[in-house]
ZANUBA-230630 format. One record per atom (N, C-alpha, C): x, y, z; residue in one letter. Coordinates in steps of 0.05 Angstrom, whole numbers, padded with zeros to 5 digits, always signed. Last residue first. Layout:
<atoms>
XYZA;...
</atoms>
This chain:
<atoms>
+00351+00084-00052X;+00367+00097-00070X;+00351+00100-00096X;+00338+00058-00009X;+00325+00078-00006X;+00340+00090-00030X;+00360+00018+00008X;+00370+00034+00023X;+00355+00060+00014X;+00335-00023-00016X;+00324-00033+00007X;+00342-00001+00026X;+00346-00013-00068X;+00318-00018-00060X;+00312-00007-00036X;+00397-00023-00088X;+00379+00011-00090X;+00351+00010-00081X;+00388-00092-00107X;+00402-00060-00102X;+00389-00037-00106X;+00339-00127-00072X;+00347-00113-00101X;+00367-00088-00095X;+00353-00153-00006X;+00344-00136-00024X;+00347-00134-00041X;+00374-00220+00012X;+00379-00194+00006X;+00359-00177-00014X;+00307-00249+00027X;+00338-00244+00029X;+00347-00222+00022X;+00260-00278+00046X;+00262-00251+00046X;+00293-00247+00049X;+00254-00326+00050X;+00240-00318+00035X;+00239-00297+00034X;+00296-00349+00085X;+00306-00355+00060X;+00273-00345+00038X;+00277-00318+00135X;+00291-00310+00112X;+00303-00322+00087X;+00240-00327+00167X;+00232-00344+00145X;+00255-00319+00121X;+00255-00301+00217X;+00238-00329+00220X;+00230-00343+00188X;+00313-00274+00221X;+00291-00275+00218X;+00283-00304+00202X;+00361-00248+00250X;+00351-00257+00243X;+00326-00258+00232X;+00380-00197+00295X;+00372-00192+00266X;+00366-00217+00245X;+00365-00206+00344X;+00392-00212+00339X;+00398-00208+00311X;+00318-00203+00353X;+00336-00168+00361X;+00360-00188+00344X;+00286-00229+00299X;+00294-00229+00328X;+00311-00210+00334X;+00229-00196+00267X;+00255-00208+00258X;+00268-00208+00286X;+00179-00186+00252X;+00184-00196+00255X;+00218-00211+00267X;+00184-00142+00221X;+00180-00130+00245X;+00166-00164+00264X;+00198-00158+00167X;+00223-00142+00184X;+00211-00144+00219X;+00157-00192+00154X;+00186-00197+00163X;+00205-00188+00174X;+00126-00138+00142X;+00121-00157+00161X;+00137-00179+00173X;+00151-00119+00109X;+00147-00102+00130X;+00137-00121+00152X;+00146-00163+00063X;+00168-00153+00081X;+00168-00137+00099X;+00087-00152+00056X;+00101-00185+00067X;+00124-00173+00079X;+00088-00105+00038X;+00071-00117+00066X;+00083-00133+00082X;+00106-00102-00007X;+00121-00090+00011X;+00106-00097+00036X;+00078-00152-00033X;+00106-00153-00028X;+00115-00127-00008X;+00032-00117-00037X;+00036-00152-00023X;+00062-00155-00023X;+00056-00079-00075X;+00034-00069-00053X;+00034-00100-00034X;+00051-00117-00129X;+00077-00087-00107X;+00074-00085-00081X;-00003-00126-00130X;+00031-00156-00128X;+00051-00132-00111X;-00034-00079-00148X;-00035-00094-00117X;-00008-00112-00122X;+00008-00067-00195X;+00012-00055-00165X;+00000-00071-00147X;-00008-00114-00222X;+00019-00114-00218X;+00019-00098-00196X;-00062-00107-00221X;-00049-00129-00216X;-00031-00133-00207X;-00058-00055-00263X;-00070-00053-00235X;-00058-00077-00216X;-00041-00070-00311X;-00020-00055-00293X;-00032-00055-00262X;-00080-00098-00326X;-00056-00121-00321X;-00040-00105-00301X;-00125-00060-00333X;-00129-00085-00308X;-00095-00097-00305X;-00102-00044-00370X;-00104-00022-00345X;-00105-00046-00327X;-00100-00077-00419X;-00073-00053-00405X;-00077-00049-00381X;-00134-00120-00428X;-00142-00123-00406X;-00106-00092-00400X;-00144-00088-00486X;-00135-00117-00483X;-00121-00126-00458X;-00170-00047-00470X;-00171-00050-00490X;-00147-00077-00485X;-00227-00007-00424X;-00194-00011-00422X;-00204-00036-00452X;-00277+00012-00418X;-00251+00027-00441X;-00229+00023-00435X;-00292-00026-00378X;-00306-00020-00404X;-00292-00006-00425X;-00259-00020-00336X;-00253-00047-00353X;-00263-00033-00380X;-00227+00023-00297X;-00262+00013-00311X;-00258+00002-00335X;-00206+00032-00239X;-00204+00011-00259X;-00232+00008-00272X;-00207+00064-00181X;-00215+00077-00213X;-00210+00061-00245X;-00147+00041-00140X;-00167+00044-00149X;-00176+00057-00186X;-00124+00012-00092X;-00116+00015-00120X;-00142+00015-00135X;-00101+00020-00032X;-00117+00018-00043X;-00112+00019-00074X;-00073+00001+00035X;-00066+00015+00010X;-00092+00008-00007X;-00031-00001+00101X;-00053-00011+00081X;-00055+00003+00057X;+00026+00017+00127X;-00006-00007+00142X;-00034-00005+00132X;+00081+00011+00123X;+00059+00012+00106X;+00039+00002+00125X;+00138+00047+00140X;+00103+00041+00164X;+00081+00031+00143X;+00188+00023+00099X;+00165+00056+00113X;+00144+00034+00126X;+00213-00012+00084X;+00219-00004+00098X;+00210+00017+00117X;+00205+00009+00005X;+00205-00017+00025X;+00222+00000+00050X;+00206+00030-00035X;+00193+00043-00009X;+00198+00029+00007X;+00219+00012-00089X;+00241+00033-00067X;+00223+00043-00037X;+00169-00003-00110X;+00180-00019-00095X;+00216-00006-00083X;+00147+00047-00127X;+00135+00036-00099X;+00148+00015-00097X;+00180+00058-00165X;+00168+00078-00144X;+00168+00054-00125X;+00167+00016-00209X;+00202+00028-00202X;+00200+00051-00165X;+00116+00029-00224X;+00122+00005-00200X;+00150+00016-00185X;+00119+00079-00235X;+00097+00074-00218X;+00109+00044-00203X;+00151+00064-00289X;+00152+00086-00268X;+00147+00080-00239X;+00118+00019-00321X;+00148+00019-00301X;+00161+00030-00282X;+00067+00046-00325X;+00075+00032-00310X;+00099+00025-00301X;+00093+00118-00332X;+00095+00092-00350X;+00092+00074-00323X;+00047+00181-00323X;+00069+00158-00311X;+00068+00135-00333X;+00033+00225-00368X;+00026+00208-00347X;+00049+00192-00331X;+00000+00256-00412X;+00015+00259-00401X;+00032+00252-00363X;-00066+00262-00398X;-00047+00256-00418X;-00020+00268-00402X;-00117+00226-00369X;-00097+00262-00367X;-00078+00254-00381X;-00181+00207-00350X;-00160+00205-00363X;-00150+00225-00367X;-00226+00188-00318X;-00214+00213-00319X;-00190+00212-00333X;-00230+00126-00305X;-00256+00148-00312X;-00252+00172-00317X;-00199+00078-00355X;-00200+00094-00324X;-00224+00113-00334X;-00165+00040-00382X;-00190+00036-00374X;-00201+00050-00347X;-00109+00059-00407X;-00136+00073-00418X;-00162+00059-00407X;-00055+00064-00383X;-00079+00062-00370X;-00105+00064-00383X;-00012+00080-00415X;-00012+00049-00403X;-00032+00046-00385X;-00036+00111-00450X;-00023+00093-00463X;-00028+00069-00447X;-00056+00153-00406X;-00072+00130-00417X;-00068+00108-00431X;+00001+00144-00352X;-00015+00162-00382X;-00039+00145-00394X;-00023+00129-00283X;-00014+00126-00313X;-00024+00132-00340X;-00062+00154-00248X;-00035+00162-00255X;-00017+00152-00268X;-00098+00124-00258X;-00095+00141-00272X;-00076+00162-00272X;-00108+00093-00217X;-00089+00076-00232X;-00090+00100-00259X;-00093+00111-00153X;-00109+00120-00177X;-00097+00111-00198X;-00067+00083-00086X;-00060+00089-00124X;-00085+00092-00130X;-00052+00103-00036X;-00081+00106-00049X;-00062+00109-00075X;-00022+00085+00020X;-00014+00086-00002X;-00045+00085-00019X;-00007+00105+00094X;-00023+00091+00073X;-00023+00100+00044X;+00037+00096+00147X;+00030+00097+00116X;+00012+00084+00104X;+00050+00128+00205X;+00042+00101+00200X;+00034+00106+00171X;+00119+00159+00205X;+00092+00159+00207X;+00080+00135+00195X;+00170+00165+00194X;+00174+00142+00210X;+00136+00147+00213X;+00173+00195+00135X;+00187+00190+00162X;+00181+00163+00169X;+00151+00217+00092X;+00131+00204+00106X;+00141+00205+00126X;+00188+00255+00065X;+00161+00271+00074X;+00142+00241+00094X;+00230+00222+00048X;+00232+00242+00069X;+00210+00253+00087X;+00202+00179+00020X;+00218+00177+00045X;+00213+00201+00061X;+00188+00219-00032X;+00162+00207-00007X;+00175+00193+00013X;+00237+00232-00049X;+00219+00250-00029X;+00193+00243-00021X;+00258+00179-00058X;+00273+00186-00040X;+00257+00213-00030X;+00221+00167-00105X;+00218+00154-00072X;+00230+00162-00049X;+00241+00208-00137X;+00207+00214-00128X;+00216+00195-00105X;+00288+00182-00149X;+00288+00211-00132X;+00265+00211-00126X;+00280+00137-00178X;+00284+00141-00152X;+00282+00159-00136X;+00245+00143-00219X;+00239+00131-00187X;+00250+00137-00175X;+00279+00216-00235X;+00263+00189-00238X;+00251+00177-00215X;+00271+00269-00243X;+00278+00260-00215X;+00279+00231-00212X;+00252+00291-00282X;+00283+00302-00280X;+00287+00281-00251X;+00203+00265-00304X;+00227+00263-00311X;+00252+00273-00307X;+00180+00273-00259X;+00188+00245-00259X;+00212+00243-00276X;+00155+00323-00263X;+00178+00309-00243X;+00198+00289-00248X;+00117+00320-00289X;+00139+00323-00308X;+00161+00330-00291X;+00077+00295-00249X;+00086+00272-00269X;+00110+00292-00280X;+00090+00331-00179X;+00081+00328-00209X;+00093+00307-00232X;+00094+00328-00120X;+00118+00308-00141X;+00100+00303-00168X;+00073+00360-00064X;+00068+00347-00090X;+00090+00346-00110X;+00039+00365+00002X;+00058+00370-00019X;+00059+00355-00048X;-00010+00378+00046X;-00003+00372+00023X;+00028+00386+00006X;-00034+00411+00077X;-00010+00398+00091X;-00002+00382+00063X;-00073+00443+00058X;-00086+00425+00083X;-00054+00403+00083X;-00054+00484+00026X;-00063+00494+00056X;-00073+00468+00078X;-00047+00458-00008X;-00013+00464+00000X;-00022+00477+00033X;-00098+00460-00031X;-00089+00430-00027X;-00069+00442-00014X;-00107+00508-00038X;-00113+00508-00018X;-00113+00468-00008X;-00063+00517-00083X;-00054+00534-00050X;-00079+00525-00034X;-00088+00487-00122X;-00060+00480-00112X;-00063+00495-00081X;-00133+00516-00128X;-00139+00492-00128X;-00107+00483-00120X;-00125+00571-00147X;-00138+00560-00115X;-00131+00536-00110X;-00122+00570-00195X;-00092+00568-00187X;-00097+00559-00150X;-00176+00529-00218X;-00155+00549-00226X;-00130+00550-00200X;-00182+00479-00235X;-00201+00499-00246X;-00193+00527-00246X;-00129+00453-00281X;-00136+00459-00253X;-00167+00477-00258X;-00102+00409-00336X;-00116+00430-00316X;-00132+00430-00304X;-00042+00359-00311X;-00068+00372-00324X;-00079+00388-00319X;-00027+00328-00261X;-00022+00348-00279X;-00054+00348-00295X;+00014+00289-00213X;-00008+00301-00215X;+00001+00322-00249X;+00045+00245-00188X;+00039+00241-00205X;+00024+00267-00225X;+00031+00242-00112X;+00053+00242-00131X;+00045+00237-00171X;+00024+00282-00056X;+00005+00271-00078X;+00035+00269-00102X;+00035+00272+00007X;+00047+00279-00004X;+00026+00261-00031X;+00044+00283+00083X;+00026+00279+00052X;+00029+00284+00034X;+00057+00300+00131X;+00075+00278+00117X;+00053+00264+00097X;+00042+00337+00162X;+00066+00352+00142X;+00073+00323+00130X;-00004+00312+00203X;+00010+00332+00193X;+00037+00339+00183X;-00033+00256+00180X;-00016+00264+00195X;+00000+00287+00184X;-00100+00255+00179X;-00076+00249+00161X;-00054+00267+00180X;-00157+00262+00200X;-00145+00226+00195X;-00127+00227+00185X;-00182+00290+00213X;-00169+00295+00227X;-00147+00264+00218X;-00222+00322+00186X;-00233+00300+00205X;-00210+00292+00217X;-00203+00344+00140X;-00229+00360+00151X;-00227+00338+00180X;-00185+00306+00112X;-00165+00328+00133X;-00180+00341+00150X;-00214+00272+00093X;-00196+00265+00104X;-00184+00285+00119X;-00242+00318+00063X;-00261+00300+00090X;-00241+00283+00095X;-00200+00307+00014X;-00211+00345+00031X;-00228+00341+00056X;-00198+00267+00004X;-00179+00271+00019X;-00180+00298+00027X;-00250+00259-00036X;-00242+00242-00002X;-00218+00254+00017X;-00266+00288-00067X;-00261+00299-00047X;-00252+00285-00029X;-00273+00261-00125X;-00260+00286-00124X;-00255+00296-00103X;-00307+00222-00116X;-00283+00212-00120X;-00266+00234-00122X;-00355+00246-00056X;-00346+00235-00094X;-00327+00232-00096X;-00388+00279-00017X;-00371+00255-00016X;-00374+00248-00042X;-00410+00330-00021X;-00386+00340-00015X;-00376+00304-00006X;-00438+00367-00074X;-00446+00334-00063X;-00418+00333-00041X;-00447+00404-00108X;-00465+00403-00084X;-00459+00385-00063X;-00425+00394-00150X;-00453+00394-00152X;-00464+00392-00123X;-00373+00377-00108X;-00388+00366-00146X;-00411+00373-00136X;-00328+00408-00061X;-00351+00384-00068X;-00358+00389-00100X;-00277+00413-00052X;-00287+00412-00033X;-00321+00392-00042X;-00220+00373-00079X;-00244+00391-00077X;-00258+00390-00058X;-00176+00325-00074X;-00184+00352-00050X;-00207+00374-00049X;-00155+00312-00118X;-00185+00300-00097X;-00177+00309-00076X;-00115+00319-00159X;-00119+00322-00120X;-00138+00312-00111X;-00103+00270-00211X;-00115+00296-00195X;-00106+00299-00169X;-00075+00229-00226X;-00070+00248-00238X;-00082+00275-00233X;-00034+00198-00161X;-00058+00210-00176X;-00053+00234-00202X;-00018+00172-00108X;-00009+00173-00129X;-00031+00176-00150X;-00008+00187-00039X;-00027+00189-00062X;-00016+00196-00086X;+00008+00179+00020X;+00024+00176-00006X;+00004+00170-00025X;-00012+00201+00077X;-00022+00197+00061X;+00000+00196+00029X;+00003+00178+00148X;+00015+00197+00123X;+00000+00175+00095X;-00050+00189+00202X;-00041+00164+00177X;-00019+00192+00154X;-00073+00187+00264X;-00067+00195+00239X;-00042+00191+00217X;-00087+00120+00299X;-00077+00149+00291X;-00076+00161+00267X;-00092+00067+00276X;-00065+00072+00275X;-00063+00098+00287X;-00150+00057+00273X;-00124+00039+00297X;-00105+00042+00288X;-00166+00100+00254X;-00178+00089+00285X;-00162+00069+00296X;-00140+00095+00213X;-00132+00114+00223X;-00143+00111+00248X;-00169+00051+00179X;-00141+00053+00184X;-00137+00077+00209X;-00220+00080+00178X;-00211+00050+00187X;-00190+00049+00200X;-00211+00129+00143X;-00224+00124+00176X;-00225+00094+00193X;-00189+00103+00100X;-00172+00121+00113X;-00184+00120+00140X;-00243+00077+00082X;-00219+00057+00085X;-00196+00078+00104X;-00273+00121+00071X;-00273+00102+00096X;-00255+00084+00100X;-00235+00143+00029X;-00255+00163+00054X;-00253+00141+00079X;-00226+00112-00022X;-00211+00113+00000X;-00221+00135+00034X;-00281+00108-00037X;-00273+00097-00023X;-00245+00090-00001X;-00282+00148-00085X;-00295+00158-00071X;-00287+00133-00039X;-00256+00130-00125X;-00237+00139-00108X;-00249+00147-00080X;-00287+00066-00150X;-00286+00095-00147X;-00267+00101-00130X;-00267-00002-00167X;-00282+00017-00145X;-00271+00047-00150X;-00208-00018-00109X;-00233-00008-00124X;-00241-00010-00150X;-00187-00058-00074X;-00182-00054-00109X;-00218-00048-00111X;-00139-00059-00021X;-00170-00054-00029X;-00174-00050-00056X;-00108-00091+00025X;-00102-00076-00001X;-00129-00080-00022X;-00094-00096+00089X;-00111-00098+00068X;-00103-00080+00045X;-00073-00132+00154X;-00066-00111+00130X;-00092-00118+00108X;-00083-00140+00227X;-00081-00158+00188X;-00082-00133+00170X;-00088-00126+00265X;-00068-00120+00263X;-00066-00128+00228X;-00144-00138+00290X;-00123-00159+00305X;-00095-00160+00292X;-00180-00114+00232X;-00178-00123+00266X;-00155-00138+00267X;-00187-00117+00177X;-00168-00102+00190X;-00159-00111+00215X;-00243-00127+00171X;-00213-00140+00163X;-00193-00140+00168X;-00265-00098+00198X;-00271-00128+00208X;-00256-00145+00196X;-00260-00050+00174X;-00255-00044+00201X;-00263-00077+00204X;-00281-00053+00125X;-00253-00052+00131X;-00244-00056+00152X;-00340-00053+00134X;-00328-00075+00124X;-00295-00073+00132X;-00345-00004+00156X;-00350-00025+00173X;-00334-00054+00166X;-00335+00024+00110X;-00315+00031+00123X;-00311+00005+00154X;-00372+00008+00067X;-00346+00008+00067X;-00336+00006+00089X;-00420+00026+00093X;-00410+00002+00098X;-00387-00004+00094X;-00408+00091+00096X;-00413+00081+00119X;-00404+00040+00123X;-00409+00093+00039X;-00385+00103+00059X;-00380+00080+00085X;-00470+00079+00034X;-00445+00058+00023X;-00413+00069+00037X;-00488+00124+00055X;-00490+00100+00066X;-00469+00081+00056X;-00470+00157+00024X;-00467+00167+00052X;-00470+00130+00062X;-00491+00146-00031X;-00459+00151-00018X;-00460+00148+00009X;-00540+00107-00053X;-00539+00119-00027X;-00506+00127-00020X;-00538+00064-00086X;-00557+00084-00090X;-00553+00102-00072X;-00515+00023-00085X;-00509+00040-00101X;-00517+00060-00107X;-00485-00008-00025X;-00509+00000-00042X;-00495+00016-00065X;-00432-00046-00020X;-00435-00025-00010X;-00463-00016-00030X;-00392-00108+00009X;-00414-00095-00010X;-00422-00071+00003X;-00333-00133-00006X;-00341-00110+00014X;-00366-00095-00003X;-00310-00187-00036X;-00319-00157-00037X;-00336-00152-00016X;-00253-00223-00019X;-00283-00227-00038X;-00284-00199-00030X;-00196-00245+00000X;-00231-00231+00019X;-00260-00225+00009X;-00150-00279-00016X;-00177-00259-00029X;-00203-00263-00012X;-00098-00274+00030X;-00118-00281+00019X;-00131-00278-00002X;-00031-00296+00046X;-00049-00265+00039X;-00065-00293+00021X;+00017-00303+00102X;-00009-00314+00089X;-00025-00299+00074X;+00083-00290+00088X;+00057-00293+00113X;+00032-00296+00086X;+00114-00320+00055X;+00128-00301+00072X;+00101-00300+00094X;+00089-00336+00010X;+00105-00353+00026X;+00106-00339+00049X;+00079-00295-00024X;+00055-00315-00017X;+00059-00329+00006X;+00126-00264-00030X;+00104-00251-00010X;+00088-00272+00002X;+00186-00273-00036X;+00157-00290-00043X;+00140-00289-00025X;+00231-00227-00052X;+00216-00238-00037X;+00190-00261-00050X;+00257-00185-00083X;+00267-00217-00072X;+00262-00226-00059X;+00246-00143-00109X;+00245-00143-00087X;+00254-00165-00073X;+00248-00169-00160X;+00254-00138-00154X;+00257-00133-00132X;+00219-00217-00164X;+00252-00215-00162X;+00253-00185-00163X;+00180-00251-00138X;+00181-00222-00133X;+00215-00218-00141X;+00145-00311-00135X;+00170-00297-00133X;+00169-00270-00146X;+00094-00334-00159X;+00102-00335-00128X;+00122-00316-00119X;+00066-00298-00215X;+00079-00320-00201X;+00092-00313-00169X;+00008-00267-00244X;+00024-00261-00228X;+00044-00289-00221X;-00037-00291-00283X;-00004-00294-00288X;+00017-00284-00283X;-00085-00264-00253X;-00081-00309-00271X;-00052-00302-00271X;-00099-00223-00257X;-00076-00228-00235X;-00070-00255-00244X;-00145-00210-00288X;-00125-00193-00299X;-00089-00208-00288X;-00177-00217-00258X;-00185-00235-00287X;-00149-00227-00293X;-00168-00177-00214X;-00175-00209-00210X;-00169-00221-00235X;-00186-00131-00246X;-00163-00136-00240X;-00160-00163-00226X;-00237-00147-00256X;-00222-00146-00279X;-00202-00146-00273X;-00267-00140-00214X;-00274-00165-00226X;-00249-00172-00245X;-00262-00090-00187X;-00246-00113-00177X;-00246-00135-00193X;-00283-00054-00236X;-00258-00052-00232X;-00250-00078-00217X;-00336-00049-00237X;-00327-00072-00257X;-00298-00077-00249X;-00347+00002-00217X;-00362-00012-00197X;-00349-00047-00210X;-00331+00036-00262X;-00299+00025-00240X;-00318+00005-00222X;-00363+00063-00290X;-00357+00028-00291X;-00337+00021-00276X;-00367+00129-00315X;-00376+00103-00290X;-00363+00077-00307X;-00335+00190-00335X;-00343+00164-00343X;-00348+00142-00322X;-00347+00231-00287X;-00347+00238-00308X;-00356+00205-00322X;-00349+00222-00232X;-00355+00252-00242X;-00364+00258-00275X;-00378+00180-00177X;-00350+00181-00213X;-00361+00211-00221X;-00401+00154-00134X;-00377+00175-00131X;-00363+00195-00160X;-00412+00102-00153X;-00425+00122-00150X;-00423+00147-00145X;-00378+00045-00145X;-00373+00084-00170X;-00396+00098-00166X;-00352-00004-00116X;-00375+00023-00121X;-00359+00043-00133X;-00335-00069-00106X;-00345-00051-00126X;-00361-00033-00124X;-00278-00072-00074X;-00297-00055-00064X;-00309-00043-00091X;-00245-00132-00056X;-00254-00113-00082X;-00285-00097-00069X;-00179-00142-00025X;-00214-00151-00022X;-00217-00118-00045X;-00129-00186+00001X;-00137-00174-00025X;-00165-00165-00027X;-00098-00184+00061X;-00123-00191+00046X;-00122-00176+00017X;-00053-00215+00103X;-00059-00191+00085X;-00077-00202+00067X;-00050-00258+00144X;-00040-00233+00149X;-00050-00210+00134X;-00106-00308+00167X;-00094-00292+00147X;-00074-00273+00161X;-00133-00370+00181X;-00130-00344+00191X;-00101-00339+00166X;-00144-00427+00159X;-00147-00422+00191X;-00141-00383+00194X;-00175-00419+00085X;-00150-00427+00108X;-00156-00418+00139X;-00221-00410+00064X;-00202-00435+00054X;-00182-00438+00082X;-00242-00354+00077X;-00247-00385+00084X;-00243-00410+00080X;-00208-00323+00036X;-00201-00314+00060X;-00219-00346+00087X;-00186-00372-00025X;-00213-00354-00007X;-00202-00350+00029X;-00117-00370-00046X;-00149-00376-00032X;-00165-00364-00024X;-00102-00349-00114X;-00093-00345-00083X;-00116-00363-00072X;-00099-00319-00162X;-00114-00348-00159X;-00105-00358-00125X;-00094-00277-00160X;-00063-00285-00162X;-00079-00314-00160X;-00156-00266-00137X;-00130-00250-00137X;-00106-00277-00146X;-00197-00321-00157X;-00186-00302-00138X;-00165-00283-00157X;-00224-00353-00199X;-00218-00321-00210X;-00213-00308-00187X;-00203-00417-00204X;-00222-00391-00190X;-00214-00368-00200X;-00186-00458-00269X;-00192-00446-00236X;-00200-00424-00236X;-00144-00429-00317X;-00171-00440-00315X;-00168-00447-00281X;-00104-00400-00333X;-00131-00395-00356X;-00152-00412-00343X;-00064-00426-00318X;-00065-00404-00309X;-00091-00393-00318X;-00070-00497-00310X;-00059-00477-00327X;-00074-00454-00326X;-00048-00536-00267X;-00076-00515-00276X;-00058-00498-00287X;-00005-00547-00251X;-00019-00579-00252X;-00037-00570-00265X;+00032-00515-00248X;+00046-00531-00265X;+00025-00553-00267X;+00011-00473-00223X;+00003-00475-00247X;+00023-00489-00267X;-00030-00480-00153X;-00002-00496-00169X;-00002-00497-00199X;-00060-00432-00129X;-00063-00459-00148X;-00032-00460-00163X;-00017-00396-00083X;-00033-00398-00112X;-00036-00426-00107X;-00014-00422-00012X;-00005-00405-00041X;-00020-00402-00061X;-00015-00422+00051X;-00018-00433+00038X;-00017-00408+00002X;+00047-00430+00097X;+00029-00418+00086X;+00015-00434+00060X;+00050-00449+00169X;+00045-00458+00135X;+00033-00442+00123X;+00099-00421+00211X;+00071-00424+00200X;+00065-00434+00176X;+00146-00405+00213X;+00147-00434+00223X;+00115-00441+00210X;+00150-00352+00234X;+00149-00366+00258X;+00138-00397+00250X;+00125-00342+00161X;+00130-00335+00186X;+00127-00346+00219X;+00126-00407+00129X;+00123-00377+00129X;+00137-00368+00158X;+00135-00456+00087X;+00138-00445+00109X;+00143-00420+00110X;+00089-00467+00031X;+00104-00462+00044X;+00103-00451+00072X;+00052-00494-00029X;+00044-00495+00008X;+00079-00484+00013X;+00015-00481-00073X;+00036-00490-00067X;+00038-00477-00042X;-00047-00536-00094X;-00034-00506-00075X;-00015-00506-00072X;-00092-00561-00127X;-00076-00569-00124X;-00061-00538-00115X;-00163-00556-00112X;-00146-00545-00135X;-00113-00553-00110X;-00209-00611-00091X;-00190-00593-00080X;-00168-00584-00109X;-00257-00628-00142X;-00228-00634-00123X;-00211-00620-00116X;-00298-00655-00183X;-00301-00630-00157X;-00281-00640-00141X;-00308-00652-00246X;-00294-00666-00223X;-00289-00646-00201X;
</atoms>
């Protein structure tokens, strides 16, 4: 039976309709489209604010491949996200319009070239101010997505949450792979000086270069055995300080969770973040310049009863909720109202002040 999937429709921003998930009191969550959050196709509705879109390439991988599987699985993975955000107290779906953009095709045979489409692709989603949250896919993709962003923002503060730097300079010769984007991020001029900051990191280095000449391109760093003297909160309260008031982009490596709670990744490092961590983080950010983000290195093939895909899910959901509200705030009349606050009310304590 071929019939419009039944949507839950709300008033959004300035009064706008938004449109929502498949309604899973009529479809039970196991069946309909395999969008994001079962959301609509970016051609289901008249125009969008924030896109969900899957960039399958690994050609970039160093060690284990299949993250090119990564968007399919975090999609399969989102069936049993719901409308409401109680950590944040928002209902992103409602709040402005977020889509699934489908995938940004990029060859597999060619880096330089697939860079190149990536980055075209972002740059036609992006236009006219719309946000994106990109689910790789190799790391090798945040490169062009950063040159996107940064052609219409300026240079960008980089919040990278990772169990490496990907700052090398190159693998085998090759100087674009999932180990260097953010060493041709600085090389080029796309990150804003002194407000970068890598959070999560450990394991061994090839040797001690490998810190002082990441600390030489404006980089600072909030190591995983940080976390434990500083918890979420303190790690958010020093990616506050270090981003400021600069325009933000957020690159998760979903391998900055231990493998316990990540084992479908291509580089795995013991000793890691707990998804709880990692979310407990990023939803104390609310209130910084977000203007796009990525979540990447999801390789289904050695993840083990969808762990990695479900935690991936949950950050892009993190990642759509601080959008939505950045987008409410900057929305909101001088008089401090705002155009759809019974979908953005009071904050979670310790959220919204940065605690």
């Amino acid at each position: 039976m071929d019939r419009p999937a039944p949507r839950i429709e709300r008033e959004g921003l300035a009064g706008r309709r938004t449109v929502g998930p498949i309604d899973a009191s009529q479809v039970p969550r196991f069946a309909g489209p395999a969008t994001f959050a079962r959301l609509p196709r970016a051609d289901e509705v008249p125009g969008w604010t924030v896109a969900v879109a899957g960039v399958p390439f690994d050609s970039g991988v160093s060690y284990r491949p299949g993250a090119r599987f990564g968007p399919a699985a975090v999609r399969e993975a989102s069936r049993l996200l719901r409308p409401y955000h109680p950590g944040l107290d928002v209902e992103p779906f409602a709040v402005v319009q977020v889509v699934d953009a489908g995938d940004i095709v990029a060859t597999p045979f060619d880096i330089e070239e697939a860079i190149g489409q990536v980055g075209a692709g972002a740059m036609a989603l992006i236009e006219g101010g719309r946000r994106l949250v990109a689910v790789g896919g190799d790391h090798t993709i945040s490169l062009p997505l950063l040159r996107a962003h940064a052609r219409n923002e300026g240079p960008l503060a980089l919040v990278h949450f990772d169990a490496h730097l990907d700052t090398w300079d190159t693998y085998f010769g090759a100087p674009y792979t999932h180990g260097t984007p953010f060493r041709r991020a600085f090389e080029e001029g796309l990150l804003a000086e002194d407000h970068c900051l890598h959070v999560g990191t450990r394991g061994p280095l090839y040797g001690a270069t490998d810190l002082t000449n990441d600390a030489g391109m404006g980089f600072r760093v909030v190591t995983s055995a940080q976390m434990d003297e500083l918890g979420p909160a303190g790690v958010a309260t020093r990616i506050r300080e270090r981003v400021g008031d600069a325009p933000l982009y957020l690159s998760v490596d979903i391998d900055v969770l231990d493998p316990a709670h990540a084992p479908g990744t291509g580089t795995p490092e013991a000793g890691g973040l707990s998804s709880r961590e990692l979310l407990g983080v990023l939803r104390r950010l609310v209130g910084l310049r977000l203007v796009g983000a990525d979540v990447v290195e999801v390789a289904p093939a050695y993840d083990h009863a969808e762990i990695t895909a479900i935690a991936a899910s949950h950050v892009v959901y993190e990642l759509i909720g601080l959008l939505a509200i950045r987008a409410a705030q900057a929305s909101s009349t001088p008089d401090g109202s705002n155009a759809s606050e019974d979908r953005v009310s009071h904050l979670a304590p310790g959220v919204s002040d940065g605690l």
